[in-house]
C-alpha positions as CSV (number, residue, x, y, z in Angstrom):
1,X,109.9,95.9,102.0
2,X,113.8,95.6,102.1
3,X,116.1,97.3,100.4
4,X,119.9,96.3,100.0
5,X,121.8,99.4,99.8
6,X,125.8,99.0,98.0
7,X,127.8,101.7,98.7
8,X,130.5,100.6,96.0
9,X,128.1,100.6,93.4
10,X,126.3,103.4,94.6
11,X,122.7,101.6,94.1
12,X,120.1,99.9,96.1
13,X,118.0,97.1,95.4
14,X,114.6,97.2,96.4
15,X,112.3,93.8,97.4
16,X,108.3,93.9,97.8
17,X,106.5,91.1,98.1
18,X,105.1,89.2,95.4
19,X,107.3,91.4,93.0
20,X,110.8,90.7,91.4
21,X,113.5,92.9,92.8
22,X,114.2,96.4,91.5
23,X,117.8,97.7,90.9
24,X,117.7,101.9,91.4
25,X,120.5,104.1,90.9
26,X,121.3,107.9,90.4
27,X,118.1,110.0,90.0
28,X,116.0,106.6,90.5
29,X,113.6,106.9,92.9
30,X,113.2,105.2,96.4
31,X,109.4,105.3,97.4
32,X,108.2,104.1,100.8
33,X,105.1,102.9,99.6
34,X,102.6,101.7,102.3
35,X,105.3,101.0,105.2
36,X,107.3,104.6,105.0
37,X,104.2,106.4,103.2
38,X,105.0,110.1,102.2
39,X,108.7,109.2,102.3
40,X,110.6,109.6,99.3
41,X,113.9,110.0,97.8
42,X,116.6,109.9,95.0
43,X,119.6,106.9,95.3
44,X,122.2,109.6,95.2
45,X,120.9,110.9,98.1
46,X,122.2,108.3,100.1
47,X,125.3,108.6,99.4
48,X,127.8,111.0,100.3
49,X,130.0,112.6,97.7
């Protein structure tokens, strides 16, 4: 799992294998799936206001 996180935009991008990416934003949520499992969070909540 990697995710590309853009501060400008305010978004992240999310690669799994065998998938196509995922562009998240705002209330989209980030899930850590079977690497961070349990963790999960909003895109604005990476960001700062």
């Amino acid at each position: 799992m990697v995710w590309l996180v853009d501060p400008e935009a305010r978004s992240l991008e999310m690669h799994l294998p065998d998938a196509a990416p995922q562009m998240l934003a705002g209330d989209d949520l980030v899930e850590g799936g079977a690497t961070l499992p349990g963790f999960r969070a909003a895109v604005r909540d990476f960001f700062p206001d």
